[in-house]
ROLO-242592 format. One line per field, with one value per residue (C-alpha): residue number from 1; residue in three letters; x, y, z. Coordinates in Angstrom, 1 decimal, always signed. Each point is the difference from the previous one (the first is absolute). Layout:
REM residues N
nr = (NUM|...);
rest = (ALA|...);
u = (X|...);
v = (Y|...);
w = (Z|...);
***
This chain:
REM residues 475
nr = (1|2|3|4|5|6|7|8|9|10|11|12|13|14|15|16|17|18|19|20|21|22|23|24|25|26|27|28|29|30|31|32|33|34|35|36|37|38|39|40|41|42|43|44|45|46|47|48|49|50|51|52|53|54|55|56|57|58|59|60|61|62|63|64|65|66|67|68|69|70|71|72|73|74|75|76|77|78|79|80|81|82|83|84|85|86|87|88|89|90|91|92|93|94|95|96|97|98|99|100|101|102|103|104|105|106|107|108|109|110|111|112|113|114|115|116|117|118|119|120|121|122|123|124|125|126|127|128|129|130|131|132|133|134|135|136|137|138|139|140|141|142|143|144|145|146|147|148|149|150|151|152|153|154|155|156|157|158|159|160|161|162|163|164|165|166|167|168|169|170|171|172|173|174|175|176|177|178|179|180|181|182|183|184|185|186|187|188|189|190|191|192|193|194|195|196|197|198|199|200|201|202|203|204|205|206|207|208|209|210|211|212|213|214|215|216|217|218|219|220|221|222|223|224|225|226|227|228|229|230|231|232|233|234|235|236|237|238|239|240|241|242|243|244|245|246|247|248|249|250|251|252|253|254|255|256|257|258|259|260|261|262|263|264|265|266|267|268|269|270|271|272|273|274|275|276|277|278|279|280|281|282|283|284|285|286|287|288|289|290|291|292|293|294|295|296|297|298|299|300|301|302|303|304|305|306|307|308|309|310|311|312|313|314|315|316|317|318|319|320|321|322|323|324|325|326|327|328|329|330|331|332|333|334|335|336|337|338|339|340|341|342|343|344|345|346|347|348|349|350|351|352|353|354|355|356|357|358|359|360|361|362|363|364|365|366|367|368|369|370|371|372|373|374|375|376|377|378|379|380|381|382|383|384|385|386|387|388|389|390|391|392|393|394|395|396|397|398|399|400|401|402|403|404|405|406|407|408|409|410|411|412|413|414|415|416|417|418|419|420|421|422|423|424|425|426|427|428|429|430|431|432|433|434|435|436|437|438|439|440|441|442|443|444|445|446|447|448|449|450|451|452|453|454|455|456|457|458|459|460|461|462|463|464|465|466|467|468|469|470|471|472|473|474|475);
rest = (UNK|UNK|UNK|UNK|UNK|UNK|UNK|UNK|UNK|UNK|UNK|UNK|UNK|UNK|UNK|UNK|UNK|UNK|UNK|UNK|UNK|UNK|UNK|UNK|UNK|UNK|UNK|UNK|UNK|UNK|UNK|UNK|UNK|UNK|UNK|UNK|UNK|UNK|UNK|UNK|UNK|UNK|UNK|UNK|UNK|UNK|UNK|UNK|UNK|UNK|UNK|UNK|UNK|UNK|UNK|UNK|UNK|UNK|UNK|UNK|UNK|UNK|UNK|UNK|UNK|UNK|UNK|UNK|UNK|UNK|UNK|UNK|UNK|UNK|UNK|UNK|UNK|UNK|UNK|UNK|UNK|UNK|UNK|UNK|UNK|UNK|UNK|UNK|UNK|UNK|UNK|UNK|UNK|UNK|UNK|UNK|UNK|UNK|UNK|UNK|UNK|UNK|UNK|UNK|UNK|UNK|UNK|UNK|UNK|UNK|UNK|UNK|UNK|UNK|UNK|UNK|UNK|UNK|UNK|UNK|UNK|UNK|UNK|UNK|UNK|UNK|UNK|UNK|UNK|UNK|UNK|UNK|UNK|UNK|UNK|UNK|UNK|UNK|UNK|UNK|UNK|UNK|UNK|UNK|UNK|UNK|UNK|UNK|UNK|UNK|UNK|UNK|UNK|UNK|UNK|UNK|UNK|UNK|UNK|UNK|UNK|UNK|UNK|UNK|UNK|UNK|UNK|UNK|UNK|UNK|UNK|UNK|UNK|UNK|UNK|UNK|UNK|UNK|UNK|UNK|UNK|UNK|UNK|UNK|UNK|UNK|UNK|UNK|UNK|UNK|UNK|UNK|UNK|UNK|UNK|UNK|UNK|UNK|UNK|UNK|UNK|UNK|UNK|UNK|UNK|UNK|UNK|UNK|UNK|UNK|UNK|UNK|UNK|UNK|UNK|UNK|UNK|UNK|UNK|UNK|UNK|UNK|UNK|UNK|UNK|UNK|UNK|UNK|UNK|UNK|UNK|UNK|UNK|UNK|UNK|UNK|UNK|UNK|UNK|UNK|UNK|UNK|UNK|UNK|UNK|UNK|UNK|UNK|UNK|UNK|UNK|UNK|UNK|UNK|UNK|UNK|UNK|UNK|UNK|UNK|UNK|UNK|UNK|UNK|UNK|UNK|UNK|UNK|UNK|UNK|UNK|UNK|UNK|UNK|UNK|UNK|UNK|UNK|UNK|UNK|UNK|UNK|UNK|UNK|UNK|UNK|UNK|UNK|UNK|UNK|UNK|UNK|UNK|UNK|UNK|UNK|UNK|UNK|UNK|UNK|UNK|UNK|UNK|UNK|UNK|UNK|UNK|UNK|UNK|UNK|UNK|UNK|UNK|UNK|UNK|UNK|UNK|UNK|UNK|UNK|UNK|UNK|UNK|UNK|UNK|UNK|UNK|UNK|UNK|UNK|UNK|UNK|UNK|UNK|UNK|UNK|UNK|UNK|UNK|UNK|UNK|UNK|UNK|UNK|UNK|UNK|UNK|UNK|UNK|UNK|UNK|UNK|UNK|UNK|UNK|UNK|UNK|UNK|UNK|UNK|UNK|UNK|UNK|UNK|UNK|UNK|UNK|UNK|UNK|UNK|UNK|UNK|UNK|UNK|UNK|UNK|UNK|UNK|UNK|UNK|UNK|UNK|UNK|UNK|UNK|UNK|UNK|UNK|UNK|UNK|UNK|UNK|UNK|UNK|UNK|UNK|UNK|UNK|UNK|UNK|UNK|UNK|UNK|UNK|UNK|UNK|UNK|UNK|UNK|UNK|UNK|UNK|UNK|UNK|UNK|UNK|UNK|UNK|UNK|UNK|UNK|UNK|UNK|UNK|UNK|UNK|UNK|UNK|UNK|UNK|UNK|UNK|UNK|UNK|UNK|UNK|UNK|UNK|UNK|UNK|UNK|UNK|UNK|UNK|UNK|UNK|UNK|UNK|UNK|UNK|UNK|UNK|UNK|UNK|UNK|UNK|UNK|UNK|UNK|UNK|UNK|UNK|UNK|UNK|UNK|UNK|UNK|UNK|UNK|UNK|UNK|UNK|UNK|UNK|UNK);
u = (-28.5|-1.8|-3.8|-2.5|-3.6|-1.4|-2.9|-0.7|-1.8|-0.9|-3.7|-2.4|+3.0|+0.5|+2.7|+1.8|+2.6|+0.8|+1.1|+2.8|+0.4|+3.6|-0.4|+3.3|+0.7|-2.4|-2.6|-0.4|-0.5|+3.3|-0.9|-2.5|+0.5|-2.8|+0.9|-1.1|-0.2|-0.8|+1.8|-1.4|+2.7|-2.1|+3.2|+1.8|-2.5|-1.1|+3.7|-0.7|-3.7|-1.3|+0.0|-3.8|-0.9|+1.7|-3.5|-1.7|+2.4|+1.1|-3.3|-0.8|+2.6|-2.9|-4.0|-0.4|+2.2|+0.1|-1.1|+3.0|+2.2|-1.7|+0.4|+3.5|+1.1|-2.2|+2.0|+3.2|-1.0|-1.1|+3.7|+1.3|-2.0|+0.4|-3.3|-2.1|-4.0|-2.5|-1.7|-3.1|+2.2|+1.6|-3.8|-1.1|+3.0|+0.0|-3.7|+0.5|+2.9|-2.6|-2.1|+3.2|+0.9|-4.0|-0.3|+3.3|-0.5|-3.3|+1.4|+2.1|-1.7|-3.2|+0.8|+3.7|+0.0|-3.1|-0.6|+2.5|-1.5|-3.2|-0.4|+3.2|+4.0|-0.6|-3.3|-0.3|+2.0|-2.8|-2.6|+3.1|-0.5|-2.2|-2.7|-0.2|-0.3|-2.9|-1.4|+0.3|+0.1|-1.9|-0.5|+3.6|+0.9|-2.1|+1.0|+3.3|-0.8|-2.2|+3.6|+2.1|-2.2|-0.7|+4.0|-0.3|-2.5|+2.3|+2.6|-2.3|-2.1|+3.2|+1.9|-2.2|+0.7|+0.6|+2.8|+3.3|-1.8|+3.4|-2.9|-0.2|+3.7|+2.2|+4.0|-1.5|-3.3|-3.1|-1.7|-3.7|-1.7|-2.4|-3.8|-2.2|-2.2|+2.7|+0.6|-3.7|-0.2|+2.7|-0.9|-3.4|+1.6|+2.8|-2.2|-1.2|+4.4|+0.8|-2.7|+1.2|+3.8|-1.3|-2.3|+3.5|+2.3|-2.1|-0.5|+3.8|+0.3|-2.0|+2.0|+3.1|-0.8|-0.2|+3.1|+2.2|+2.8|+0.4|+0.1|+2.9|+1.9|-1.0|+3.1|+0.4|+3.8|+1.5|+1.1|+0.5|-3.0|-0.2|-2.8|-0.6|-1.4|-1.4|+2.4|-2.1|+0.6|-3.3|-1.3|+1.1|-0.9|+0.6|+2.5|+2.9|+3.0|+1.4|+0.0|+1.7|-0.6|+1.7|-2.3|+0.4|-2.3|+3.3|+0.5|+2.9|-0.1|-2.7|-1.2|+2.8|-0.6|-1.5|+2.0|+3.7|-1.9|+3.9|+1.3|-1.1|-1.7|+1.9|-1.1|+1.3|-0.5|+0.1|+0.2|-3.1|-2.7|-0.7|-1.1|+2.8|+0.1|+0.2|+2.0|+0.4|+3.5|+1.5|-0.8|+1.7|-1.6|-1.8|-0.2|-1.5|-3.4|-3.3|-3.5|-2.4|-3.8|-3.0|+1.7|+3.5|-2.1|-2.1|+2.9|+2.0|-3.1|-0.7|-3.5|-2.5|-1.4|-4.1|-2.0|-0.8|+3.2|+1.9|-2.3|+0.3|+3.9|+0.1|-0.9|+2.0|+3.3|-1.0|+0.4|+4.0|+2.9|+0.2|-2.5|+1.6|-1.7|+2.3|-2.3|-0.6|-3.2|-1.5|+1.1|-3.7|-1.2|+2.2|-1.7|-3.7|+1.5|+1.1|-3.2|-1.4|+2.0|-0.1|-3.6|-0.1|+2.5|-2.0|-2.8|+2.3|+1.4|-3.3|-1.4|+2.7|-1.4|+3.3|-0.4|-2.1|+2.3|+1.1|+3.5|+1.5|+3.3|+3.7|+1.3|+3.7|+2.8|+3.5|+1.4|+2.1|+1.7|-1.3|-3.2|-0.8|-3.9|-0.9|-3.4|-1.5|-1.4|-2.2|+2.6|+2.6|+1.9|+0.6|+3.2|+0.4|+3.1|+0.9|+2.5|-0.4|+2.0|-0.3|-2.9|-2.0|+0.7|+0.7|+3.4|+0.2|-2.8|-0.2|-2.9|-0.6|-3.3|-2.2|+0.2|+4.0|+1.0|-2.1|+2.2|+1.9|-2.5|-1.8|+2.3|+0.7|-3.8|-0.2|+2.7|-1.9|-2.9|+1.6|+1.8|-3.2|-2.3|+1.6|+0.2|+2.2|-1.1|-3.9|-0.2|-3.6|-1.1|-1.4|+3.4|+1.4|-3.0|+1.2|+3.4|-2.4|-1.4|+2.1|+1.5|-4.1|+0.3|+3.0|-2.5|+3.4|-0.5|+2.7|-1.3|+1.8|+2.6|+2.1|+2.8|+3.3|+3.0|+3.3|+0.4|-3.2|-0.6|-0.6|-0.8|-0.5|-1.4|+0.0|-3.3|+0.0|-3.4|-1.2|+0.5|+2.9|+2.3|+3.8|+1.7|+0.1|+2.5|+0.1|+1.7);
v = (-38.8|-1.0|-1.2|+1.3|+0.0|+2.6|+0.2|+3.7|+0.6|-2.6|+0.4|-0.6|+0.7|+3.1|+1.8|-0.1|-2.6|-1.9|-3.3|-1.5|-3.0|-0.4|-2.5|-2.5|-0.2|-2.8|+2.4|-1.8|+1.7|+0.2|+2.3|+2.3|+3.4|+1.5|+4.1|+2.7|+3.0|+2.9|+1.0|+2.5|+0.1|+0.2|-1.0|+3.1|+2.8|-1.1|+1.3|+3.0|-0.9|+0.0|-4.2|+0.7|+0.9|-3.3|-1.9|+2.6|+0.8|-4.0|-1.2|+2.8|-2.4|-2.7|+1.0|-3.7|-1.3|+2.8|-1.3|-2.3|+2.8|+2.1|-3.0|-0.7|+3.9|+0.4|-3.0|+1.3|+3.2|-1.9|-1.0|+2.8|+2.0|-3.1|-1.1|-2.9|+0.8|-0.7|-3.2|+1.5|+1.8|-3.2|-1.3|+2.7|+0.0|-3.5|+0.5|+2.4|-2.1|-2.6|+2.1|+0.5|-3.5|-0.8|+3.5|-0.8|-3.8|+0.6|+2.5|-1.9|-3.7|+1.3|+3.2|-1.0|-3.7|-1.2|+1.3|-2.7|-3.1|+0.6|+1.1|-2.0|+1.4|-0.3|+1.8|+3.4|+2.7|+2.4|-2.0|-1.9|+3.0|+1.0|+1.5|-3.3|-1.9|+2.3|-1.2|-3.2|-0.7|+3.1|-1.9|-0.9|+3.5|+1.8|-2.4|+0.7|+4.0|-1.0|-1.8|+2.8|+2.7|-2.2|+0.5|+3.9|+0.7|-1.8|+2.4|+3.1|-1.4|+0.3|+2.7|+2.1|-0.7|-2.5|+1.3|+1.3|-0.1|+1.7|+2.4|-2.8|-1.9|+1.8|-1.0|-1.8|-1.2|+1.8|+3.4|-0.9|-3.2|-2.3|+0.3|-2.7|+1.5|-1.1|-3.3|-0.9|+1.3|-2.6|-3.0|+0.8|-0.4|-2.7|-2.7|+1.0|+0.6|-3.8|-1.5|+1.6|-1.1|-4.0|+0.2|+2.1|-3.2|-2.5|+1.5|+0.4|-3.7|-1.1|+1.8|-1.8|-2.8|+2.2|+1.9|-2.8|+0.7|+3.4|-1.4|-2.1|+2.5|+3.3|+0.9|-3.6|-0.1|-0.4|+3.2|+0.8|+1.7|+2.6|+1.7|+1.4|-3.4|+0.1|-1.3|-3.5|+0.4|+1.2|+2.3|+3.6|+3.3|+2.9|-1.7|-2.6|-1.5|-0.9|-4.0|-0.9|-3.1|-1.8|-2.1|-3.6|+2.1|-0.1|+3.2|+1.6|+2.7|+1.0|+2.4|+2.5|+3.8|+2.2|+2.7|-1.1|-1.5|+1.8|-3.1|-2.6|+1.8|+1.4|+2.8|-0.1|+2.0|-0.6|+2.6|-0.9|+0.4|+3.3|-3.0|-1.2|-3.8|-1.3|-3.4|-2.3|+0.9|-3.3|-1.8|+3.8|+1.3|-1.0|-3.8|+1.6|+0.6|-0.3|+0.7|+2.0|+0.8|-2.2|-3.2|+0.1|+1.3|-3.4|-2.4|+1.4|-0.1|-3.4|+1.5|+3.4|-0.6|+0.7|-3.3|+0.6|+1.2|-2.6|-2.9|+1.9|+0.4|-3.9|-0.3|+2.3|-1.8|-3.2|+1.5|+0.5|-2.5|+0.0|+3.1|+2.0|+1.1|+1.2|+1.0|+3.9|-0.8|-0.5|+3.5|-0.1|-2.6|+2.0|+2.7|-1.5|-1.5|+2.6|+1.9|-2.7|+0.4|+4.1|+0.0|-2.9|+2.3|+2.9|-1.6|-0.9|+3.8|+1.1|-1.8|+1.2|+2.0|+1.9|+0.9|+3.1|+1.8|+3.3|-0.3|-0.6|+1.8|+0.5|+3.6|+0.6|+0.8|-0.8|-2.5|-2.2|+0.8|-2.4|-2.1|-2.8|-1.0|-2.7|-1.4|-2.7|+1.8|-1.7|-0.5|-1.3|+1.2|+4.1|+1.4|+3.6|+0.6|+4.3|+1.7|+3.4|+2.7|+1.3|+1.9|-2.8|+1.1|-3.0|+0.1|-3.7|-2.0|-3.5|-2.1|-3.2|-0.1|-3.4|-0.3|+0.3|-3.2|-2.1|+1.9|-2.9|-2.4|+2.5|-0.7|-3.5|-0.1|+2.0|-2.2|-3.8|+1.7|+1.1|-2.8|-2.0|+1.4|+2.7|-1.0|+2.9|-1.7|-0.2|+2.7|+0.3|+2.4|-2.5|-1.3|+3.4|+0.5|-3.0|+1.9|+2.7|-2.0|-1.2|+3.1|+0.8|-3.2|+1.7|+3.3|+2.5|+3.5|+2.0|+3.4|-0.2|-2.8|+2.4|+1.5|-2.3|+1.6|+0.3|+1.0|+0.7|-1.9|+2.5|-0.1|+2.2|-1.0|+2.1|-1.1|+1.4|+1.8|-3.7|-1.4|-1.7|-0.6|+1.7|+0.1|-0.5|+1.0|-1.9|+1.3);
w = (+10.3|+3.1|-0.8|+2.6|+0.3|+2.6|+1.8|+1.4|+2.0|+2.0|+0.5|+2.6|+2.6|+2.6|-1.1|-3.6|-1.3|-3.0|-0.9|-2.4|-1.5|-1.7|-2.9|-0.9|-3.7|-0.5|+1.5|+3.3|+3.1|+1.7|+2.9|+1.1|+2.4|+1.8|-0.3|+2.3|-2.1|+2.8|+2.5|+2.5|+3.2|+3.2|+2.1|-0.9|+0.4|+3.4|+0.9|+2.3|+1.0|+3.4|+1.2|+0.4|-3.2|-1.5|+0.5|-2.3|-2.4|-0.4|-0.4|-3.0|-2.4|-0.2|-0.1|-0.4|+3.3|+1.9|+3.3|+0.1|-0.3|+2.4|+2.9|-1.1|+0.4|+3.2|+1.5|-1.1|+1.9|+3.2|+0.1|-0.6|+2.8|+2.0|+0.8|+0.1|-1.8|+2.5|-0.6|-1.3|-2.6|-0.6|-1.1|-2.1|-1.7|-0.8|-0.8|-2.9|-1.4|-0.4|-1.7|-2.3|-0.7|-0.7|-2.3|-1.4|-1.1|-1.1|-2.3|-1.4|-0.5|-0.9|-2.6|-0.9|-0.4|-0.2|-3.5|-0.6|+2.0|-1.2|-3.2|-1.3|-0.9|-3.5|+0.0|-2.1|+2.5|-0.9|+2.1|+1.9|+2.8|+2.9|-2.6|-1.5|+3.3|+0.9|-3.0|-0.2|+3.9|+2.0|+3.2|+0.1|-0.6|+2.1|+2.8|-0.1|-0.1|+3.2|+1.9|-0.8|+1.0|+3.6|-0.1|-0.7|+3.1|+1.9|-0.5|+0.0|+3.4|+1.9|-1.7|-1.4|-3.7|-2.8|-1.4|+1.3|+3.5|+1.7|+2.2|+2.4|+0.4|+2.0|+1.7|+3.6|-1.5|-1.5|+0.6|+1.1|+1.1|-1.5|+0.3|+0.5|-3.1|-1.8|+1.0|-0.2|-3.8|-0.5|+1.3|-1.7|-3.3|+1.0|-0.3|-4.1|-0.2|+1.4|-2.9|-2.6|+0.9|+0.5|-3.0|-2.1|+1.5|-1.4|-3.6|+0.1|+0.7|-2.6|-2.4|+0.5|-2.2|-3.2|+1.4|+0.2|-2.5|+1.8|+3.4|-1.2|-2.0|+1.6|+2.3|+1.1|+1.7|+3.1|+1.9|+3.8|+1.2|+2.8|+2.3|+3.6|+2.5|+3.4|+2.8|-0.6|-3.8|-0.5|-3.3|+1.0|-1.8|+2.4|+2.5|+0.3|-0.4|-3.6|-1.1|-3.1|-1.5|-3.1|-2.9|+2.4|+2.3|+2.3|+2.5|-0.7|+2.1|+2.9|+2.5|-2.2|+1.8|-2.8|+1.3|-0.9|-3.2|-2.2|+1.9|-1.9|-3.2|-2.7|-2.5|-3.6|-3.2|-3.8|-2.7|-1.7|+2.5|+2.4|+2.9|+2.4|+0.5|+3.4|+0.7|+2.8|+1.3|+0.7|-2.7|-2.3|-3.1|-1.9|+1.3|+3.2|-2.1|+2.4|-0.4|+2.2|+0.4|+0.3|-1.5|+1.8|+3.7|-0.3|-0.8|+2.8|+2.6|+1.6|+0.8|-0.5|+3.0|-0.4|-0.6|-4.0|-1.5|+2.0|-1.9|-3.2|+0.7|+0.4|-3.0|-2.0|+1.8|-1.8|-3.6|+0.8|+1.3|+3.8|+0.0|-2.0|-2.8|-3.3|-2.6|-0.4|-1.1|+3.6|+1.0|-0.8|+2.3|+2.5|+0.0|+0.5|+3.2|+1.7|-1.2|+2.2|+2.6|+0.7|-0.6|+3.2|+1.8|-0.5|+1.4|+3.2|+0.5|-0.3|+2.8|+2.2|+3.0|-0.1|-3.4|+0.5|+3.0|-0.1|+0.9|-3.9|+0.3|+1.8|-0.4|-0.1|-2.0|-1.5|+2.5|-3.0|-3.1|-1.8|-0.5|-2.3|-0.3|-2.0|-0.9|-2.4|-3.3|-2.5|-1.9|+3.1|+2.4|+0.1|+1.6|+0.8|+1.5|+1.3|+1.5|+2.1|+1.4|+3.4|-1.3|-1.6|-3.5|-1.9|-2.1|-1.6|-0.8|-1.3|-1.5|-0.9|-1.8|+0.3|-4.0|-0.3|+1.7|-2.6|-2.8|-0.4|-0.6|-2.0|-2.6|+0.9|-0.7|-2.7|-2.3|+1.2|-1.7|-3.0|-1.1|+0.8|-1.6|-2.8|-3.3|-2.1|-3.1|+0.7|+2.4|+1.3|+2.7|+2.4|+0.3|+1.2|+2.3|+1.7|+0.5|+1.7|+2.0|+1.8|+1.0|+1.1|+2.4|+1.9|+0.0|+0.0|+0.8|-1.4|+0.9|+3.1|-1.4|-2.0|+2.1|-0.7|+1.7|-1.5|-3.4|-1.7|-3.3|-3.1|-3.6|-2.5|-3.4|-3.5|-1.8|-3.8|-1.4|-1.2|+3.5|-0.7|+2.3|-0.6|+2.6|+3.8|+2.4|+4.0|+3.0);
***
C-alpha cells in the first residue's frame, strides 16, 4: 500500500488545496502533488451572457484579484467592439491595476508570509499567523495594513469601489472621468506608501541571512519563465508583447502577440487536481513547464523603467546566473520591487495633465467575433480569451488564470521541499510548514484557478462511523 502524508488544507492561501507527499518503502519522499480540491467553472456559465457583462461577472471569481480580471475582460471587449480606449482611459485603467498589484502584494508578503520570515517556520502555528505578528511586531503589521489599503483607494478613487469595482470599467474605456480631488488625496498619501515599501525592502533584506537554507531549497530549479515586456523589453503589467526566456537568462521567444497566445501555449489536464496546467508548446508537456508572476516578469525584463525599482532590480539580477534568478523564495523580493515600481508609476500618471479629461470612453458595438485581452495579474499574466455571435452573446470562452501556468512548478516546488526537508520518521510540523510555504511564495489563487476543461476529475470516498477510511471510488 502506497504511504502518504497529506497536508489539507493548505493554509494561509486564497482559495483551497491540499498537498501529498507519496512516501517509498523506506519512507522517503518520492514525490509530492500540489491538489486543487474545488472546482467552480466560470468558463462554462458565461456561455450565453451579453460580451459586456464579462468584466463583472469575471471579476466576481476572485475578491482578492479582481481588478486584473476586470482589465483583462474590458480589453477583450475593446477587441471585440473594435475600438481603441482613449488614452485617458488607458491611464486610469492602468492606475487602478496599480492599486491592485500594491493591494495585492501587500496582502500577501505582509499577512501570508510574513508570519513565516519573521516569527520563524518552526515557531508554534498558533502565534505563526497575522495575530501573532501583530503581537510580536505591531509596527510591521500595521504598516503593511497602511500599503494595502493605499492600494484599495486606488482602486476605489477611480472606480468608485474596492472591491469588484465592475461600476466604472466598461468595453471602449471607463464610464466617468477622474477628479482632481482625487488625485490630490493620493499623492498626499503616496509619499507615507513609498516609506513604508523602502523601509519593508530593507527588513526583508536583512532577513536573508537567517533564511538561507530556504533560499537554497525553497523551489530552486531551472524553468522557462514567461511575462508581457514593453517593445524595449521593459517591465509591463497592463500592456505588451510576450518574452519568454529559459534559466541561462537566454530569450527564447519575444515580442510573441498575446492574442494568438493557443500558438505557442499548450493547456493540459491531470486527474488529480480541478486546475488545468499550462505548458510551453514547443518544448510539449510537461517539459514545457514555465513560471509566471513577480519573479518570472523581473527575469524576463531588462529594466522597470522608474529610477528606484530599476536600482533595486539591479540588485535582485545579481542573486541568479546571467540575471535570472531560480529560487522561489524571492517571489518575495519580487513583489517589494514592483511595489516600488507602481507606487513611482503612480506618482507619474498622476501628474499627467491629461489624466483628469473628460473624454474616458469609445462607444460601439460587435465589430469581431472574437477578442482576446490579456493583462499582468499579481500572480502573472491573465488571458481571457471570448467568442460572440452576431449579437454579442458570448458562446465559448477560454481562461487562462495568472495562477495556472505556475501549476507545474507548483509541484515541481512542492516535491524539492519535501524531500528536503520531510522526515516520515521524525515528522515535525515546522517541516510541513516549509511545504506551505513555499506554495505561499507563489501567492496562488485558486478561487478563480479551478475550471480544467476536458474530463472533470471526481472522487468519492466512503468514511465508516470511526472516520476510517473504506472505500473510494475515482472517475
Amino acid at each position: 500500500m502506497t504511504k502518504e502524508i497529506v497536508i489539507n488544507p493548505i493554509t494561509r492561501i486564497e482559495g483551497h488545496a491540499k498537498v501529498t507527499i507519496f512516501l517509498k518503502e523506506d519512507e522517503a519522499v518520492k514525490e509530492a502533488r500540489f491538489q486543487v480540491t474545488d472546482f467552480r467553472g466560470f468558463e462554462k456559465f458565461c456561455e450565453g451572457r451579453p460580451f459586456y457583462e464579462m468584466p463583472s461577472i469575471t471579476a466576481r471569481s476572485c475578491g482578492i484579484c479582481s481588478v486584473s480580471h476586470l482589465i483583462a475582460s474590458a480589453k477583450a471587449c475593446d477587441v471585440i467592439v473594435g475600438v481603441t480606449p482613449p488614452a485617458t482611459a488607458v491611464m486610469l485603467r492602468r492606475l487602478m491595476h496599480m492599486g491592485q498589484i500594491i493591494q495585492s502584494h501587500a496582502l500577501n508578503f505582509f499577512h501570508l508570509a510574513f508570519p513565516d520570515l519573521l516569527l520563524g517556520m518552526d515557531a508554534d502555528p498558533a502565534e505563526r499567523n497575522i495575530f501573532g505578528l501583530i503581537e510580536k511586531h505591531p509596527d510591521v503589521a500595521m504598516q503593511g495594513i497602511k500599503l494595502r489599503k493605499f492600494g484599495q483607494e486606488l482602486i476605489e478613487k477611480v472606480a468608485g469601489r474596492r472591491i469588484h469595482s465592475s461600476d466604472w470599467i466598461i468595453p471602449g474605456g471607463g464610464k466617468w472621468p477622474f477628479t482632481k480631488q482625487n488625485a490630490d488625496y493620493l499623492l498626499s498619501k503616496l509619499p507615507e506608501a513609498l516609506d513604508i515599501t523602502l523601509k519593508t525592502i530593507k527588513l526583508f533584506k536583512n532577513c536573508l541571512q537567517e533564511l538561507e537554507d530556504e533560499v537554497q531549497n525553497f523551489g530552486n530549479f531551472p524553468t522557462y519563465y514567461l511575462g508581457l515586456v514593453t517593445a524595449k523589453g521593459g517591465l509591463e503589467h497592463y500592456d505588451g508583447k510576450i518574452r519568454i526566456v529559459d534559466a541561462e537568462g537566454k530569450i527564447v521567444a519575444d515580442q510573441l502577440d498575446p492574442a494568438v497566445y493557443y500558438e505557442y501555449i499548450g493547456e493540459a489536464v491531470e486527474p488529480w487536481s480541478y486546475m488545468k496546467f499550462p505548458y510551453y508548446k514547443p518544448l510539449g508537456y510537461p517539459d514545457g513547464a514555465y513560471r509566471v508572476g513577480p519573479l518570472a516578469r523581473l527575469n524576463v525584463a531588462s529594466h522597470c523603467g522608474t529610477p528606484l525599482a530599476d536600482e533595486e532590480l539591479k540588485e535582485f539580477k545579481q542573486l541568479g546566473k546571467n540575471g535570472v534568478v531560480q529560487s522561489t523564495f524571492h517571489y518575495h523580493y519580487a513583489r517589494l520591487i514592483e511595489i516600488l515600481f507602481c507606487l513611482e508609476g503612480v506618482k507619474e500618471i498622476l501628474e499627467e495633465p491629461d489624466i483628469l479629461s473628460e473624454r474616458v470612453s469609445s462607444k460601439a458595438f460587435v465589430n469581431n467575433d472574437q477578442g482576446v485581452g490579456v493583462a499582468e495579474a499579481p500572480r502573472g499574466t491573465l488571458i481571457h480569451h471570448y467568442a460572440v455571435d452576431p449579437q454579442g452573446m458570448i458562446v465559448w470562452t477560454n481562461m487562462i488564470i495568472a495562477t495556472e501556468h505556475n501549476n507545474l512548478a507548483y509541484n515541481k516546488a512542492v516535491t524539492q521541499v519535501a524531500k528536503k526537508y520531510v522526515k516520515a520518521k521524525q515528522l515535525k510540523e515546522g517541516m510541513l510548514n516549509r511545504v506551505e510555504a513555499v506554495i505561499r511564495a507563489f501567492d496562488p489563487c485558486l478561487s478563480c484557478a479551478t475550471h480544467a476543461v476536458g474530463q472533470m476529475p471526481l472522487e468519492v470516498q466512503l468514511i465508516d462511523a470511526e472516520g476510517k477510511l473504506v472505500d473510494r471510488i475515482f472517475r
